[in-house]
C-alpha positions as CSV (number, residue, x, y, z in Angstrom):
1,X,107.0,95.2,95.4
2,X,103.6,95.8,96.7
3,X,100.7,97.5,94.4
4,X,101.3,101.0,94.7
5,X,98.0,103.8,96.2
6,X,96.2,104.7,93.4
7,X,93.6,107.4,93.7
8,X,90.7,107.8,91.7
9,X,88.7,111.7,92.1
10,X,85.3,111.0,91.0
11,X,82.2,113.4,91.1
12,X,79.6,114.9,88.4
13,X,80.7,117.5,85.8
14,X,81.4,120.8,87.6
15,X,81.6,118.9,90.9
16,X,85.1,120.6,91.4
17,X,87.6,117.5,90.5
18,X,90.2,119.5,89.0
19,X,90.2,122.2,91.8
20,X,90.7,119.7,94.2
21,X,93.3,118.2,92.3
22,X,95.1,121.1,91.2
23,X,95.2,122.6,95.6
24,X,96.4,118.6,96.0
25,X,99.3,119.0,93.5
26,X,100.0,122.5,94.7
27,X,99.8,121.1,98.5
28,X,102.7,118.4,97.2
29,X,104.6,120.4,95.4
30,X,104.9,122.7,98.9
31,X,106.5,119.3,100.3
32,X,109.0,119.0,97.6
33,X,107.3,116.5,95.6
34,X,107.6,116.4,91.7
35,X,104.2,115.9,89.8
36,X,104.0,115.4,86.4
37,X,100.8,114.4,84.1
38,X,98.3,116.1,82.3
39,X,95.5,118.7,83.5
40,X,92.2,119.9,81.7
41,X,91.1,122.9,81.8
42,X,87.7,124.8,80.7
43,X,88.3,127.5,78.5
44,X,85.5,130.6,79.4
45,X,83.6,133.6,77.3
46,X,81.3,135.9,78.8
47,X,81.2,133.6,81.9
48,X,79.9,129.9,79.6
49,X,82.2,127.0,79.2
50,X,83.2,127.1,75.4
51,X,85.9,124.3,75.1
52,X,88.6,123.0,76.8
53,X,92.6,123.3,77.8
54,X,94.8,119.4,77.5
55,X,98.1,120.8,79.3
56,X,101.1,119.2,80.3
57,X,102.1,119.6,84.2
58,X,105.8,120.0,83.9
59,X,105.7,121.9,80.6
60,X,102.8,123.9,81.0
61,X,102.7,123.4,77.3
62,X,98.7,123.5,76.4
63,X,96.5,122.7,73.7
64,X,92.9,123.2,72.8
65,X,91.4,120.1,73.1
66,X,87.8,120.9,72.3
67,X,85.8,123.7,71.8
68,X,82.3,124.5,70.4
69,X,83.8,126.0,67.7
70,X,86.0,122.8,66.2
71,X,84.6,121.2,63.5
72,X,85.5,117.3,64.0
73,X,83.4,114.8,63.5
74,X,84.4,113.5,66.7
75,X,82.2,115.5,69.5
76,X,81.4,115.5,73.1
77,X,78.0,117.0,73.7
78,X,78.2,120.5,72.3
79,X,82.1,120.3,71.6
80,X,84.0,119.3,68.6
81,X,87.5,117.4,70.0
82,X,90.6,117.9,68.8
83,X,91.9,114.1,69.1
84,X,95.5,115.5,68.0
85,X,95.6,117.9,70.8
86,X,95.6,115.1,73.4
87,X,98.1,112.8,71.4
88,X,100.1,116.1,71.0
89,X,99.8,117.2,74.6
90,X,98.6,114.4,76.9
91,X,100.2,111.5,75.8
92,X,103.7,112.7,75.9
93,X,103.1,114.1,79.1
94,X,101.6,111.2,80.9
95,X,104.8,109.1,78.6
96,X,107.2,111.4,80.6
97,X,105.5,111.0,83.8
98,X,105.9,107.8,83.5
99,X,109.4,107.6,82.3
100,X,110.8,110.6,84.8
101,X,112.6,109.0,87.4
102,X,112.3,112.4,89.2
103,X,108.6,112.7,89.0
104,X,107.3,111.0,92.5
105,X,103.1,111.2,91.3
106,X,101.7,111.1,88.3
107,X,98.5,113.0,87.6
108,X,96.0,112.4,85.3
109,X,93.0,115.1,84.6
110,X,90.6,113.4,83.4
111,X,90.1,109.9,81.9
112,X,86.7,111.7,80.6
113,X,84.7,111.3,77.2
114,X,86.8,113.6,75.3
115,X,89.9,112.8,76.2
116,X,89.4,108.5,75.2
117,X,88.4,109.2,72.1
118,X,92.6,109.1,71.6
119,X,93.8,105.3,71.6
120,X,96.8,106.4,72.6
121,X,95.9,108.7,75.5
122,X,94.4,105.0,76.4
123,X,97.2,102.9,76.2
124,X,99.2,105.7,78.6
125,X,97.0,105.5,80.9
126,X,97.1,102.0,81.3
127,X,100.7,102.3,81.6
128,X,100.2,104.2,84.7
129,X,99.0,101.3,86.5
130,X,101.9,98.8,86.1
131,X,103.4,101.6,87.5
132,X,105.4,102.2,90.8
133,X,104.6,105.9,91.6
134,X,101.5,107.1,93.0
135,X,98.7,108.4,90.8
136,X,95.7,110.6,91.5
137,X,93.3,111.1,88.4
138,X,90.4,112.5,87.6
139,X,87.3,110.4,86.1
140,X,84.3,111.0,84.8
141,X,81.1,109.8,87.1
142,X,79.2,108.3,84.9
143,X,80.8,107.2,81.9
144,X,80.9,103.3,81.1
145,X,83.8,103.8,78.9
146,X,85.6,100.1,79.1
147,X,88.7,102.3,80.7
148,X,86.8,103.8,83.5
149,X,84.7,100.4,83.8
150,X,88.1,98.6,84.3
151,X,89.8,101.6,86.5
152,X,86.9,101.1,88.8
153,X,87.0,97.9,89.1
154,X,90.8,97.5,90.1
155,X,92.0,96.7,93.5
156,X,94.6,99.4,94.0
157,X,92.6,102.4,93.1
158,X,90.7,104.0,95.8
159,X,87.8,105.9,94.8
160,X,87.0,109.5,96.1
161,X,83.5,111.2,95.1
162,X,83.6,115.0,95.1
163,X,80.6,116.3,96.9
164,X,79.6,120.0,98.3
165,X,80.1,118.2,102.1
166,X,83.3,117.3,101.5
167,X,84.9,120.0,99.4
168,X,87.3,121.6,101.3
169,X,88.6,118.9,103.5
170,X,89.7,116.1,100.6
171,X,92.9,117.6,99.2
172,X,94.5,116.9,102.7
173,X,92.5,113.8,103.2
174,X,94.7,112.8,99.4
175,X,98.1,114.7,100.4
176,X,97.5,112.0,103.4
177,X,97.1,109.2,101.5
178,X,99.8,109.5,99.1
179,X,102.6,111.1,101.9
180,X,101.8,107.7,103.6
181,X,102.6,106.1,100.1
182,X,105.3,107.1,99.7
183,X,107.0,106.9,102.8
184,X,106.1,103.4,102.9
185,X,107.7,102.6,99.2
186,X,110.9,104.2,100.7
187,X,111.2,102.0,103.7
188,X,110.3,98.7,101.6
């Protein structure tokens, strides 16, 4: 079996990767397509990012991943992280993704500094890639994390950068790209 389309979103914090991703999985779930994976999402006071959301996709079961608020000796900037939050949440998701034979993508949102602080959040996603489903994740720009070193370094992962140009028009650019996946791994 051929290596199977893997899409890396790439762009700075704020840049909009998990908007883009979230209208791409909504866009393939309007086809019929199953996703399953893990999203972030920021949590918000008074309009300021305070922390973040780990949630699984087919659940919708969420944890608080980080906040300013958690005191953890493991931080990210101004956030303490909750490591048990993503080996709670994210693992078992990305684990069922992988395991699902009805999911068709897998998602992952983000491989970012918070989220490899888990070892096994690391050894799921790793999985992904011996694996025969699309995936579409989320990375962190500028990181030089081993993971994202190695993720951009591999073959079968094309690399998309978020930028203001560009915005609106790479969801269906991605829907694209993976429909065209996945027709092909049905007529192989």
């Amino acid at each position: 079996m051929p290596k199977v389309l893997k899409i890396g979103i790439t762009g700075l914090p704020q840049a909009g990767k998990t908007k883009i991703l979230l209208k791409v999985i909504a866009m393939l779930e309007d086809e019929d397509l199953r996703v399953g994976g893990v999203i972030t999402e920021e949590i918000e006071e008074d309009g300021k990012r305070v922390g973040f959301y780990i949630m699984d996709w087919v659940t919708k079961e969420k944890a608080i991943m980080a906040h300013k608020k958690i005191e953890s000796s493991r931080r990210v900037e101004d956030f303490g992280v909750d490591v048990d939050a993503i080996d709670r949440i994210g693992v078992p998701a990305i684990m069922n993704a992988i395991e699902d034979e009805n999911i068709d993508i897998i998602v992952i949102d983000e491989i970012g500094r918070m989220e490899i602080l888990s070892e096994g959040f690391i050894e799921a996603v790793k999985e992904t890639f011996d694996m025969d489903k699309p995936l579409i994740i989320t990375l962190h720009k500028k990181s030089r994390n081993p993971l994202l070193q190695d993720v951009r370094r591999r073959d079968d992962v094309r690399i998309l950068e978020v930028t203001p140009i560009n915005q609106s028009i790479l969801p269906y650019k991605i829907v694209k790209l993976i429909k065209e996946e996945l027709e092909g791994i049905k007529t192989y």
